[in-house]
C-alpha positions in Angstrom: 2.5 -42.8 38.9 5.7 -43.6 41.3 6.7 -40.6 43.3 10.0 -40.2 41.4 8.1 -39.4 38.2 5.6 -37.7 39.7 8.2 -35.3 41.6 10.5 -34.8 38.1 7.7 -34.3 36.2 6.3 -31.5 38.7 10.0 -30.0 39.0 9.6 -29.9 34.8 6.4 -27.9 34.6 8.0 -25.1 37.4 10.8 -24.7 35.4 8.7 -23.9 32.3 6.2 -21.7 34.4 9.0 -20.0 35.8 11.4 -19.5 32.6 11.8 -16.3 30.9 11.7 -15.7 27.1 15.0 -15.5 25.5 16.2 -12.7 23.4 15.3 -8.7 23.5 11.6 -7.8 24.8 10.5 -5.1 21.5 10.7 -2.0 22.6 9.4 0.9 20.6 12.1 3.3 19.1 11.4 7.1 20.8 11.0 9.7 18.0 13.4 11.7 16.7 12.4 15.6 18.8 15.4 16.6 16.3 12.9 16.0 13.3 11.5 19.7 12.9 9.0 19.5 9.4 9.7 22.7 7.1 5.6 22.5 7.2 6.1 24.2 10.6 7.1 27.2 8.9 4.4 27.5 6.5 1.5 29.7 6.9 -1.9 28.0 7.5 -3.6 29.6 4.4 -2.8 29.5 1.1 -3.0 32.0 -1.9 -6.3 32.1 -3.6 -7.2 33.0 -7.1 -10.7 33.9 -8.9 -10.8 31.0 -11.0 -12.5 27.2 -10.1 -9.5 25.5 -8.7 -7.9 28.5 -7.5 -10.1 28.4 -4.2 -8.1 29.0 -0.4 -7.2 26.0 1.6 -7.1 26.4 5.2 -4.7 23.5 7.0 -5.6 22.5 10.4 -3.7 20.0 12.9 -6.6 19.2 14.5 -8.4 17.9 11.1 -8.9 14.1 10.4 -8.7 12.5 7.5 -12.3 10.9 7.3 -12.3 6.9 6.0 -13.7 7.8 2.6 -11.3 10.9 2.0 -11.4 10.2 -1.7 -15.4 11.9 -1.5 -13.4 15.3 -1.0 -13.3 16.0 -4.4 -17.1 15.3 -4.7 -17.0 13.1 -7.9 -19.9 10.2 -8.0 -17.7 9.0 -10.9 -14.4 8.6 -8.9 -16.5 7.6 -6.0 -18.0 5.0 -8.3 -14.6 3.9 -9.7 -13.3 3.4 -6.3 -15.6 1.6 -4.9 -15.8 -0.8 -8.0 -11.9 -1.1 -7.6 -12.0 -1.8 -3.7 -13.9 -5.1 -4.4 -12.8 -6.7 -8.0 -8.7 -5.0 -7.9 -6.7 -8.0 -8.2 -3.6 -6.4 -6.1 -6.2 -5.9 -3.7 -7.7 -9.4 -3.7 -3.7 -10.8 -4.0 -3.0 -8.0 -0.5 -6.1 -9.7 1.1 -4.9 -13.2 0.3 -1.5 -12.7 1.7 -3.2 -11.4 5.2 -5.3 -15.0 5.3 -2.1 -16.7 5.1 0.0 -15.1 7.1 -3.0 -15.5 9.9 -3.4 -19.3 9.2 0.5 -19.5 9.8 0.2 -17.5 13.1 -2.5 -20.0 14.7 -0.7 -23.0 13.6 2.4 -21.7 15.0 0.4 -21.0 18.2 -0.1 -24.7 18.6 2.9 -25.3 19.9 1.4 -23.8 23.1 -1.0 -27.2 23.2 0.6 -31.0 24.0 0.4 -33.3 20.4 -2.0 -36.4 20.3 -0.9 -39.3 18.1 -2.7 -42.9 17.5 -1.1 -45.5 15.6 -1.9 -49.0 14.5 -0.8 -51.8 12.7 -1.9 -55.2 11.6 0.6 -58.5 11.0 -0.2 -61.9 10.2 2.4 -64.8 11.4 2.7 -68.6 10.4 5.0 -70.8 12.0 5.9 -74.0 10.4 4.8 -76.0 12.8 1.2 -74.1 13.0 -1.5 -74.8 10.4 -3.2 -71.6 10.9 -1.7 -68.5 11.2 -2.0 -65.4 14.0 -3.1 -62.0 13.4 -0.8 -59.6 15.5 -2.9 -56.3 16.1 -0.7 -53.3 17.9 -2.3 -50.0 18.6 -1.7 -47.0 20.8 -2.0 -43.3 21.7 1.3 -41.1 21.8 1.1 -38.0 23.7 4.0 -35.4 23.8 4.5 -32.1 24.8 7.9 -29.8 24.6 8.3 -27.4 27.5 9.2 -23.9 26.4 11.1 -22.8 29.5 13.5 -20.4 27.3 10.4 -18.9 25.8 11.5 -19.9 22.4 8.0 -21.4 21.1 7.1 -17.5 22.3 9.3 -15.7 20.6 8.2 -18.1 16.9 4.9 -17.1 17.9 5.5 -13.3 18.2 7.6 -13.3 14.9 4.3 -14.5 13.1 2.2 -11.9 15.0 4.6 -9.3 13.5 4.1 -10.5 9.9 0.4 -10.6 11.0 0.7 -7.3 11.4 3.0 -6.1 8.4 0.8 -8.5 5.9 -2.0 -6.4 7.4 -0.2 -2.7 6.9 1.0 -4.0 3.3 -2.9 -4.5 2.6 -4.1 -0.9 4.2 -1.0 0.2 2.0 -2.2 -1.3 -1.5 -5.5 0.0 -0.6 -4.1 3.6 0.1 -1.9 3.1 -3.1 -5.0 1.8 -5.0 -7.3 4.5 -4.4 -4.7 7.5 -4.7 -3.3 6.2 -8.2 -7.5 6.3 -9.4 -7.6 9.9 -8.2 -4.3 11.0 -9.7 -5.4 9.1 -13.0 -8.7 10.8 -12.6 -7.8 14.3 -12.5 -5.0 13.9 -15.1 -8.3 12.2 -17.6 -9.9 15.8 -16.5 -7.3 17.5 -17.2 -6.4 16.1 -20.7 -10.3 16.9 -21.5 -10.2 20.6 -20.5 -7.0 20.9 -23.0 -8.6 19.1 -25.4 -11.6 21.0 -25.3 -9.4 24.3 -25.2 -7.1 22.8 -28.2 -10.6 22.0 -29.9 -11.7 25.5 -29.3 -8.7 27.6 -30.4 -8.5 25.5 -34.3 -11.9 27.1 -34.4 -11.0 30.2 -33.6 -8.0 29.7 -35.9 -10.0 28.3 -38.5 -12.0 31.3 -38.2 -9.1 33.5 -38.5 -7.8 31.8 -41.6 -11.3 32.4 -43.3 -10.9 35.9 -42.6 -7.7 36.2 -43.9 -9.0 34.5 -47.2 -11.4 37.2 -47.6 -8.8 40.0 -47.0 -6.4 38.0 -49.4 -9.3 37.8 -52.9 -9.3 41.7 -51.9 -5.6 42.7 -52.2 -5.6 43.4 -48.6 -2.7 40.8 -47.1 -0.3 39.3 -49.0 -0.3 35.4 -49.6 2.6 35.1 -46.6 0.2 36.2 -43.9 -2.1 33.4 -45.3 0.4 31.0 -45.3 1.6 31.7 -41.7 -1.5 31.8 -40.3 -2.7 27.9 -42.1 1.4 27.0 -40.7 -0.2 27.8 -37.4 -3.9 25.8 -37.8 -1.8 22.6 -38.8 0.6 22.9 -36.2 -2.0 23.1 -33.4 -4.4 20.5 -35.0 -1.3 18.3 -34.7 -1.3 19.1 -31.2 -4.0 17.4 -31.1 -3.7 13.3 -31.4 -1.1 13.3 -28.8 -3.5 14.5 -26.1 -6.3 11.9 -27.6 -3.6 9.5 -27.1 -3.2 10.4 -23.7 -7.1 10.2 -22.6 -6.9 7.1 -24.3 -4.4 5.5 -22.2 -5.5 7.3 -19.1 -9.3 5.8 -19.9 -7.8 2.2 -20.0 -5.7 2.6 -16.6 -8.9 3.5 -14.7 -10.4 0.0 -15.9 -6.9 -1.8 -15.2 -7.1 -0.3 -11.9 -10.9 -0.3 -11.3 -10.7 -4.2 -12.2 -12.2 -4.3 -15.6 -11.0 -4.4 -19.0 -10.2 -1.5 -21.2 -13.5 -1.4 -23.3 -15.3 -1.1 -20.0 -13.1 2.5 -19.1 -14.7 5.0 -16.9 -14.4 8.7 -16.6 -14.6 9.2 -20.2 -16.6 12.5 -19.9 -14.6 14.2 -16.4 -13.4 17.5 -16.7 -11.9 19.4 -13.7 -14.9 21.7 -13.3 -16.5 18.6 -12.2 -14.4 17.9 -9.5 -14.5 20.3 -6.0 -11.0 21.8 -4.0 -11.2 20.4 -0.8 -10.7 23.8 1.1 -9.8 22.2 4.6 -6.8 20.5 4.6 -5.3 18.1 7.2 -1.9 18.4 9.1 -0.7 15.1 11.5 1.5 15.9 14.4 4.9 13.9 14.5 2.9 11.1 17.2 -0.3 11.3 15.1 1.9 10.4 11.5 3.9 7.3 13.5 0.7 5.8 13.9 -1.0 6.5 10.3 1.2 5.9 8.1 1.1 2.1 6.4 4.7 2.0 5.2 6.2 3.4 9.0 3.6 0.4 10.7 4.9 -2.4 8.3 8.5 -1.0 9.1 7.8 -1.2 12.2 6.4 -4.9 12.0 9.1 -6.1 10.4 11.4 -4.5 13.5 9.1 -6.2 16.0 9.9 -10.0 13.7 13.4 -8.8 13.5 13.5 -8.5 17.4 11.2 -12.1 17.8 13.9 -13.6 16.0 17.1 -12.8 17.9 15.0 -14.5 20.7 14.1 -17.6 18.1 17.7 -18.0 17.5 18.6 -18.1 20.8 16.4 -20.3 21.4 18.1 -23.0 19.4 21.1 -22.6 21.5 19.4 -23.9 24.8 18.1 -27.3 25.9 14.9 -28.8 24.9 12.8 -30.6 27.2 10.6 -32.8 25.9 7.4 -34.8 28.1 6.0 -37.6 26.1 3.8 -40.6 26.9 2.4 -43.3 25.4 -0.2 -46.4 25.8 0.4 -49.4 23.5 -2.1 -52.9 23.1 -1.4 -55.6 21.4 -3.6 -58.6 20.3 -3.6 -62.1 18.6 -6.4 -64.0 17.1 -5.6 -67.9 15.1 -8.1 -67.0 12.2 -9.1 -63.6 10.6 -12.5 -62.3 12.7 -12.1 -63.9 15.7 -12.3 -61.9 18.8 -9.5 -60.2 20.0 -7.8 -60.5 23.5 -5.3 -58.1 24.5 -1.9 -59.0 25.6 0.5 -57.3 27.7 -1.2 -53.9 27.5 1.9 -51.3 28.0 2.1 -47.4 29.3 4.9 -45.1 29.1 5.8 -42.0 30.8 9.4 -40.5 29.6 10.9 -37.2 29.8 13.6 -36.1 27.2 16.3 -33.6 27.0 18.7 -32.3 24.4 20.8 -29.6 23.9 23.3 -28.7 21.3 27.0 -29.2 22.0 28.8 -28.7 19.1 27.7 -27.4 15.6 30.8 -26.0 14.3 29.7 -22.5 15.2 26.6 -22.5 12.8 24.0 -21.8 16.1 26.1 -19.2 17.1 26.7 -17.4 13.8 22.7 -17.6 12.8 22.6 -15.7 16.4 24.8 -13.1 15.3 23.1 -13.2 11.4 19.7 -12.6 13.5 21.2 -9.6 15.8 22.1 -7.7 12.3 19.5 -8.1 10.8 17.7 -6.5 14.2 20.1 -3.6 13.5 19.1 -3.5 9.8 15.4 -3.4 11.0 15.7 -0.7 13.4 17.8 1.5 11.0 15.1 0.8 8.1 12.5 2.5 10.5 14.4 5.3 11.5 14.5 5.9 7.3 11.0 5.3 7.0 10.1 7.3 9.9 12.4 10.9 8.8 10.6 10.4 4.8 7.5 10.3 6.1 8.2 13.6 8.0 9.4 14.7 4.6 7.0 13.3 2.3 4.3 16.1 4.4 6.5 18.8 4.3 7.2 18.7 0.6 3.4 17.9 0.0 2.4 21.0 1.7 5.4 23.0 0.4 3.9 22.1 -2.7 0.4 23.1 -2.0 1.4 26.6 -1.5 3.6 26.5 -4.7 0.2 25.6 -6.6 -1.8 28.0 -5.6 1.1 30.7 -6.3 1.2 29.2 -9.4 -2.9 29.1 -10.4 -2.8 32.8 -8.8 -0.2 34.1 -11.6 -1.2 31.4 -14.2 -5.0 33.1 -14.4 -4.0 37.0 -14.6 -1.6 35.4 -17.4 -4.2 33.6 -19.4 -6.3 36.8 -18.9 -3.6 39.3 -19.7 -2.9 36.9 -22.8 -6.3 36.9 -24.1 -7.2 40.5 -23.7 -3.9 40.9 -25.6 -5.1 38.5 -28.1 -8.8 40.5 -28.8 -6.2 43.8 -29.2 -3.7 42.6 -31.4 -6.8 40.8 -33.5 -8.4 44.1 -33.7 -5.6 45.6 -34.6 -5.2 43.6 -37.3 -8.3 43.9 -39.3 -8.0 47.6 -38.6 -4.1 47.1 -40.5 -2.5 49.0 -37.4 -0.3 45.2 -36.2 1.6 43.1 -38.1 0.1 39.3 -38.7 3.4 37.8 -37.5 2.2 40.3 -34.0 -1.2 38.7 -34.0 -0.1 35.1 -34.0 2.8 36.0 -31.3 -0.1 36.9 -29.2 -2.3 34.2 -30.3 0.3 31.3 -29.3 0.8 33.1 -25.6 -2.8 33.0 -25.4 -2.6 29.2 -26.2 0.1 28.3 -24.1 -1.7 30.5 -21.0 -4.8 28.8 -21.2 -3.2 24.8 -21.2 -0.7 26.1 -18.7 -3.5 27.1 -16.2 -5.4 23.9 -17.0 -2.0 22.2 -16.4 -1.2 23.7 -13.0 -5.0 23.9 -11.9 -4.5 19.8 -12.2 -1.2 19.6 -10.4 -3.0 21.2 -7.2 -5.5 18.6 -7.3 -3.5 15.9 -7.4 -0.8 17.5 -4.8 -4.2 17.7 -2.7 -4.6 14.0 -2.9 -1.4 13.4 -2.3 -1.7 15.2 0.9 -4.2 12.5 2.3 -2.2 9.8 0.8 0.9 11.0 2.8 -0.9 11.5 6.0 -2.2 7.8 5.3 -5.2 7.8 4.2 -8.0 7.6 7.2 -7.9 3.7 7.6 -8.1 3.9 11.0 -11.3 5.5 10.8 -12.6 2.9 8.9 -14.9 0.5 10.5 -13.2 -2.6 8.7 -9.7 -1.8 9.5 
């Protein structure tokens, strides 16, 4: 190599050892100290009630949310479901996909780090008119290039891809936290639609009962046919209650074998009931740091900032110089008849290094710049939204909580006031001391009590899971993550 080449080619490599990335280095946004949670001014306990369901809950800043945190409501049947679901869901196999690719574009992005290898060949045959045989013409070489990235462009490509790495990755811990909360929340609602069909189930008998009764009184003169009437009004009306909430287990049944990964004739859960399912009684509560770093949807936000920031850097990029090192080794070879052995001719090497920079593009480098620079700004806004729901998706979660269990506590002395009212006014009417139309008053408050307890009993559940679901579900205590 002559010293000129040798001396530029050095000079070329301490440029690009020495260069500085282009564009903004990704700094994390500081948290808004501003954001106060209205958790903050809840008390730690909540209301309890003498009923299953109705238990305390104690919530805790220093408690984790464990990797399996569906198990809290100690169900093998959910736990089954789940677990099914986590292998065979298809949004779940799709999210999984998506992270492959998104990593296979990363490392071939990351070549661009490594020089390029090319070899080429080709074969010609030549006949002269004045030759009787013709000449085979064999040309082959290596190429060898590398592009110096002394602006740090070819870094800021490959931190862009890192950062969908990483938001392909959060989108997949976020289908999985989706995944398993929508099962639960299906769950507990199939529970819940079997307690008020069981309860519907139970008061047509008692109804039924009632209307017997009342068919005895009326052979003996002792009711008129209106009461009779009225109460068989009342027996149709609530057995026509009655197909809408088997209509509603039935569609629940066949979205826990959509979601679980299997068809509708293979639906699970068909026997749950909410007696089978357990109140977690302590309940977790992230600090403000803590809920940055859990939650999938405020990491994938903040992926997408970190890309958004890679490619102000990327466009920048595109505005500088390129240099370019390339060389090269051709042979070439003649032979007078197909076979014969070759000889090389005039071997050739090359050693050549390039530069180009844009001049003039009628302002479309520039304007992709700016393009890239607002979109930065449309990132880092789209975190700071993320990041204040987040806060407010836990406060109104445990807001909630303590709603529920206000709302179990009064829903259970009413569906016992209402049924001790019921057994009064029913006596009462054998005896002939209460009007009929008094009875069935009291005998629809009863009904109404008892589904609104079952009702509210499985809005605390599911406001429980939601709780884990908002906090963001454990992954990081999962071995796998």
């Amino acid at each position: 190599m002559v010293p000129q080449t040798r001396r530029a080619l050095s000079l070329l490599i301490l440029v690009a050892l020495s260069g500085c990335a282009v564009g903004p280095d990704y700094v994390r946004p500081k948290l808004h100290t501003t954001i106060v949670a209205e958790s903050d001014t809840l008390p730690n306990t909540t209301e309890t009630a003498d009923t299953k369901g109705g238990e305390v809950q104690h919530i805790a800043s220093d408690e984790d949310v464990t990797a399996k945190w569906w198990e809290i409501l100690h169900s093998d049947a959910i736990n089954n479901l789940i677990g099914r679901a986590i292998e065979e869901n298809a949004d779940i196999c799709a999210a999984r996909a998506a992270l492959r690719q998104a990593e296979q574009n990363l490392y071939a992005r990351e070549s661009g780090f490594f020089p390029f290898f090319d070899v080429k060949g080709s074969i010609e045959r030549q006949k002269s008119i004045a030759s009787t045989k013709p000449v085979e013409i064999q040309n082959a070489g290596v190429a060898a290039s590398y592009t110096l990235d002394v602006f740090g462009s070819t870094r800021r490509q490959i931190e862009a891809s890192r950062a969908q790495v990483e938001s392909q990755r959060f989108q997949l811990e976020s289908t999985y936290l989706n995944l398993v909360t929508n099962i639960l929340t299906t769950a507990i609602q199939l529970a819940s639609i079997h307690d008020q069909i069981a309860a519907t189930q139970q008061i047509i008998r008692d109804e039924q009962q009632e209307l017997s009764i009342l068919n005895e009184q009326l052979q003996m003169g002792a009711i008129a046919k209106g009461d009779l009437l009225t109460q068989q009004a009342q027996l149709l009306a609530t057995k026509a209650s009655l197909p809408a909430l088997e209509k509603q287990e039935a569609q629940l049944r066949h979205s826990l074998s959509y979601l679980s990964g299997q068809f509708p004739e293979d639906a699970g859960g068909s026997k749950l009931t909410l007696s089978d399912l357990q109140l977690p009684t302590e309940l977790p509560k992230a600090l403000p740091a803590r809920l940055i770093e859990q939650r999938p949807d405020v990491r994938i936000a903040e992926a997408q900032l970190k890309e958004a920031s890679a490619d102000v850097g990327v466009a920048t990029g595109n505005m500088l110089p390129q240099l370019t090192i390339s060389a090269g080794y051709n042979g070439a070879s003649s032979s007078s008849s197909f076979g014969q052995s070759l000889i090389s001719q005039n071997p050739l090497w090359s050693l050549a290094s390039n530069v180009s920079a844009p001049i003039f593009h009628g302002g479309e480098l520039w304007h992709y710049r700016k393009a890239a620079i607002a979109n930065l700004d449309e990132a880092r806004e789209h975190y700071r939204s993320v990041v204040e729901q987040a806060f407010s998706h836990v406060s109104d979660t445990l807001s909630a909580l303590e709603a529920d269990a206000q709302v179990i506590k009064w829903q259970d002395e009413a569906e016992r006031t209402a049924h001790e009212s019921l057994e009064i006014s029913r006596e009462r009417v054998r005896m002939g001391a209460v009007s009929y139309l008094s009875f069935l008053d009291a005998e629809r408050t009863y009904q109404q009590a008892r589904i609104s307890l079952i009702s509210a009993k499985a809005t605390r559940f599911s406001d429980t899971v939601t709780l884990f679901q908002m906090l963001g579900g454990g992954w990081w205590n999962r071995k796998d993550s």
